[in-house]
TORGUSE-104724 format. One line per 10 residues: their letters; for each residue y, z, x of C-alpha. Coordinates in steps of 0.25 Angstrom, whole numbers, plus 5000, padded with zeros to 4 digits. Example, Ala and Ser with C-alpha at 12.3 -4.5 7.8 and 13.67 -1.06 7.14 Angstrom:
as = 4982:5031:5049; 4996:5029:5055
//
This chain:
xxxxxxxxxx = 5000:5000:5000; 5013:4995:5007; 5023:5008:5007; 5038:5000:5005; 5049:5005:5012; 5062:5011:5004; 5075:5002:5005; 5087:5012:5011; 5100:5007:5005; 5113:5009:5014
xxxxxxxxxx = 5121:5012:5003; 5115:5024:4995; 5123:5033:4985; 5125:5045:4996; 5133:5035:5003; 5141:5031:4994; 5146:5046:4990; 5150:5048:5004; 5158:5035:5006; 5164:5039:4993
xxxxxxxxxx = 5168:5053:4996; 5174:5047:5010; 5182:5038:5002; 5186:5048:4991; 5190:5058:5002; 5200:5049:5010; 5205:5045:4996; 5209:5059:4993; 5215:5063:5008; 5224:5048:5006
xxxxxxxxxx = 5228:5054:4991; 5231:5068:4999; 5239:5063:5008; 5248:5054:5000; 5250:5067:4992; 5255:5075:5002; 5267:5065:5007; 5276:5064:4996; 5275:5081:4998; 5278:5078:5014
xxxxxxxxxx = 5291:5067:5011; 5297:5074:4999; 5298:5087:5009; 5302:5079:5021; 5313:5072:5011; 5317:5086:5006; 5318:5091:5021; 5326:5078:5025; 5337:5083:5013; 5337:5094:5019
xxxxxxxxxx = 5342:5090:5031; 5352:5083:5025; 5358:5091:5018; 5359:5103:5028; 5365:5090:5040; 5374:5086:5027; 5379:5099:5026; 5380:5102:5041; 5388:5087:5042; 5400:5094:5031
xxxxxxxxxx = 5401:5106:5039; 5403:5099:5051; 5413:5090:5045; 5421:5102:5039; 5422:5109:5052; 5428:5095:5059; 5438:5095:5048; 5443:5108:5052; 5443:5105:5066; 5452:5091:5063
xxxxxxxxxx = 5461:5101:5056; 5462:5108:5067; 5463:5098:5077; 5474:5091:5069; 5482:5106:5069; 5481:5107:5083; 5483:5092:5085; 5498:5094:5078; 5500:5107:5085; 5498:5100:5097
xxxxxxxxxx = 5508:5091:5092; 5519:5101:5089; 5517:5106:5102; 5518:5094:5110; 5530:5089:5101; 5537:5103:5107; 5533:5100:5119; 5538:5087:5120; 5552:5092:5115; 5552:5102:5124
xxxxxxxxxx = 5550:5094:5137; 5562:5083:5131; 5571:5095:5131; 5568:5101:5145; 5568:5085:5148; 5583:5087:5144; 5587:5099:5151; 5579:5093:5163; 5586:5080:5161; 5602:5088:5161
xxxxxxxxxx = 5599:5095:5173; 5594:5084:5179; 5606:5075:5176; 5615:5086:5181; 5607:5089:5194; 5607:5074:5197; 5621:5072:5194; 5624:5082:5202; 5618:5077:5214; 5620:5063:5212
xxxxxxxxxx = 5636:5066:5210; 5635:5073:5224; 5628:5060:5231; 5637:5051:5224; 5648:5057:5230; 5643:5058:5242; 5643:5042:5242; 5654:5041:5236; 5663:5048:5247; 5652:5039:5259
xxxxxxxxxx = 5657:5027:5253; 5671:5031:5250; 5673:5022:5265; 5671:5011:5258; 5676:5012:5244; 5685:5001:5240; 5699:5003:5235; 5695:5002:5219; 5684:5013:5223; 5693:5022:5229
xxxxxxxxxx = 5702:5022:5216; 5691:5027:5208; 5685:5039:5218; 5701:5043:5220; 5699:5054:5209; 5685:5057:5213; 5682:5073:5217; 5670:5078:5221; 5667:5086:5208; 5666:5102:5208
xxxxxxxxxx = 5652:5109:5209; 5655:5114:5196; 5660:5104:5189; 5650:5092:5180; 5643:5084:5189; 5636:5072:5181; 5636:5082:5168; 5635:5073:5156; 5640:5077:5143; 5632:5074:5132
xxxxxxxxxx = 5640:5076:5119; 5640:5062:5115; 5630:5056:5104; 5628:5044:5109; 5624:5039:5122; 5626:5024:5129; 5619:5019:5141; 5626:5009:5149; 5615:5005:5161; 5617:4997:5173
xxxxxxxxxx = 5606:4985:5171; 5608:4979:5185; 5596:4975:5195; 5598:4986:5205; 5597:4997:5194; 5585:4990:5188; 5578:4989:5201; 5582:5004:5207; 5587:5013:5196; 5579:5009:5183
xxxxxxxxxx = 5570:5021:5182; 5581:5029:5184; 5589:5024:5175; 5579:5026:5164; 5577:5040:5166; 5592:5042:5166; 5593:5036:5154; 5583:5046:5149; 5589:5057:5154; 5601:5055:5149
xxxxxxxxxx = 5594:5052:5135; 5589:5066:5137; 5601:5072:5138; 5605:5068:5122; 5593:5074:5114; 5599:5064:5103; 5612:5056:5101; 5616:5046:5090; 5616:5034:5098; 5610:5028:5112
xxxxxxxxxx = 5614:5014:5118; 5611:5006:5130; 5618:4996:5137; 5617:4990:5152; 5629:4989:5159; 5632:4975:5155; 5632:4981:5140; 5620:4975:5134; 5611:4983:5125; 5596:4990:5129
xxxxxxxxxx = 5594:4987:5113; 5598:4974:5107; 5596:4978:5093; 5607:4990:5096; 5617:4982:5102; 5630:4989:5096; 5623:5000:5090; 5617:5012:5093; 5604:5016:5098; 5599:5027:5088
xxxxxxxxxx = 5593:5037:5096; 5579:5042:5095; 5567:5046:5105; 5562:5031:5103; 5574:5026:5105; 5576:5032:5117; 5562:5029:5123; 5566:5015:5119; 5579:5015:5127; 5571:5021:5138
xxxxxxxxxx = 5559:5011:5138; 5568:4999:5137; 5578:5003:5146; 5565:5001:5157; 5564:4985:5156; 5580:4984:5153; 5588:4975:5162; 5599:4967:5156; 5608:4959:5166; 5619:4969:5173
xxxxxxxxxx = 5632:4968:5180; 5631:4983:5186; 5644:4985:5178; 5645:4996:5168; 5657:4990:5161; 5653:4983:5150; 5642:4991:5148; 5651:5002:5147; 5662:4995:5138; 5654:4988:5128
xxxxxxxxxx = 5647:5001:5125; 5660:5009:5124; 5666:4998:5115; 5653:4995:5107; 5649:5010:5103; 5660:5019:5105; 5666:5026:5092; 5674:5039:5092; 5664:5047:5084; 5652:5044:5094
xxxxxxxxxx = 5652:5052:5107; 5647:5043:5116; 5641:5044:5130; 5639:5032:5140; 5630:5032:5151; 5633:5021:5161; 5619:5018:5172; 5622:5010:5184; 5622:5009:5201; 5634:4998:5205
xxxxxxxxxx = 5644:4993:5201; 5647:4979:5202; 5656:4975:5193; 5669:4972:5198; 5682:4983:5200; 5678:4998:5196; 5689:5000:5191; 5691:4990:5180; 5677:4995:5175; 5682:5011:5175
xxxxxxxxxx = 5697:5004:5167; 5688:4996:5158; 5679:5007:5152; 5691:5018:5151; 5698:5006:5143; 5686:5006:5134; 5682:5020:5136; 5695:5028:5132; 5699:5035:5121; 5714:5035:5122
xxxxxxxxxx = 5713:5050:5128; 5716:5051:5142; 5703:5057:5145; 5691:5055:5134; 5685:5042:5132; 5677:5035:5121; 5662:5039:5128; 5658:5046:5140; 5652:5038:5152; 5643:5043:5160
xxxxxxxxxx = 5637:5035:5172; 5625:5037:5181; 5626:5029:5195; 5612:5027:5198; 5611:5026:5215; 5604:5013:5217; 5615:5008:5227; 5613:5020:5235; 5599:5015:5238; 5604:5003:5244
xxxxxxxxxx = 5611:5001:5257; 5625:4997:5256; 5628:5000:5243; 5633:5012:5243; 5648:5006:5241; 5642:5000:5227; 5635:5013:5225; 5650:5021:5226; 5656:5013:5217; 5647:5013:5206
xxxxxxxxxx = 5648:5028:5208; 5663:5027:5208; 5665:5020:5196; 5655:5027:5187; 5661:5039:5190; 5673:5034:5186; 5667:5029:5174; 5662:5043:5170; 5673:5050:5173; 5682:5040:5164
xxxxxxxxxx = 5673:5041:5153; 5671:5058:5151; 5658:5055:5158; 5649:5058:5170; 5644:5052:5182; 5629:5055:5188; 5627:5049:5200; 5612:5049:5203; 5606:5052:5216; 5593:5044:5217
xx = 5585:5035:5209; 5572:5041:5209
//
């Protein structure tokens, strides 16, 4: 009897339940996890906010405090101001009393040294020079020497434009000009000619300057590049200002700049401005004329006979005129 042998089949029901409990297993571990990460990003969203918020909050207060430091910045900043405003009006007044004493001290030495050449060249002074030092007197040591009133309202500048001054004395007439501008806090009325008589300022011709700060840091600027054609003779500077802006309500200063003299007789330049300069008193005149001598000659050998009498006649010319002469020493 033939014993048959029993078919095995690969695939029986016990192999089936595991294959199904290993599927059914990762199944529930996959529905696990994807239950558990909404939970993980809604706390991670909710711990972002968070964050947020507190940064939000922490930006404000930041922002409040810089406020209150620009608030206090912008105090200190306008105290800082105020002070350099006082500050600055403190120096211009000791830059004035600077400025007088200055002037005096100069004058005062510059008179001695014009002297001095004066009485050197007296060898040689021609017959018309010798007329106008007849009356000349060495002056007392307690007497005025180059003091210069400064009573009047407004102020005229007549400035010798001439090559040599241009080359030699310019920065020295500039911080003359300045000086003397120091002197007057504040006028009325500023105007400048050159000798010749033509205007710093076109659009003023015939009119006064008013005076301001700007105005005077304008003159001063333009006065830098200024150099109309000159003859080195003050007289129709002089004239056509005396005749153009005096009036007898206005007190009026004159301030003649130059170093020569070149034009002709002295003494027809000293009877021409007394004819337009007087009064009909014996001894006032219309404005006061004060003249600086700038020592440009003296630097140069041989002109010391056109240095003495430039001297002479502005002398004169100040002396005339209820004015002051400042004969300066150097130009440095």
């Amino acid at each position: 009897m033939r014993t048959r042998r029993r078919q095995t089949e690969v695939f029986n029901l016990s192999f089936l339940d595991v294959i199904s409990c290993g599927f059914g297993a990762i199944i529930l571990l996959l529905v696990l996890s994807k239950i558990s990460e909404p939970r993980v990003i809604e706390q991670t969203n909710v711990d972002l906010s968070g964050l947020v918020i507190k940064m939000e909050e922490e930006l404000h207060e930041i922002r409040g405090e810089t406020q209150i430091l620009n608030r206090h910045l912008i105090a200190r900043q306008e105290q800082l101001s105020e002070h350099k405003e006082k500050l600055a009006r403190l120096q211009g007044a000791l830059t004035n009393i600077e400025g007088q004493y200055h002037l005096a001290s100069t004058a005062s030495e510059a008179q001695s040294l014009i002297v001095d050449e004066l009485k050197s060249a007296k060898q040689e002074l021609s017959d018309e020079m010798r007329h106008l030092l007849s009356d000349y007197q060495r002056p007392k040591e307690d007497a005025v020497i180059g003091g210069i009133p400064v009573d009047s309202e407004y102020i005229i500048f007549v400035i010798d434009t001439s090559g040599s001054m241009q080359r030699f004395a310019w920065p020295l007439v500039r911080r003359k000009m300045k000086e003397i501008l120091d002197i007057y806090p504040r006028v009325k009325g500023v105007q400048v000619l050159n000798d010749m008589g033509d205007y710093m300022f076109s659009q003023y011709a015939g009119r006064w300057i008013p005076d301001s700060k700007a105005r005077r840091r304008a003159i001063l600027d333009r006065l830098s590049t200024w150099a109309p054609f000159s003859n080195s003779s003050p007289v129709e500077g002089v004239t056509k200002a005396i005749q153009r802006f005096y009036a007898p309500d206005k007190r009026i200063s004159l301030y003649v700049f130059g170093d020569d003299f070149s034009g002709g007789l002295m003494q027809n330049v000293v009877d021409t401005v007394r004819q337009k300069n007087s009064s009909g008193r014996s001894k006032d005149s219309r404005v006061r004329i004060h003249t600086i001598g700038f020592p440009v000659l003296l630097a140069q050998p041989g002109a010391g006979q056109n240095a003495a009498r430039f001297a002479a006649l502005m002398r004169r010319l100040a002396e005339d005129n209820n004015g002051s002469f400042v004969g300066l020493s150097s130009l440095k």
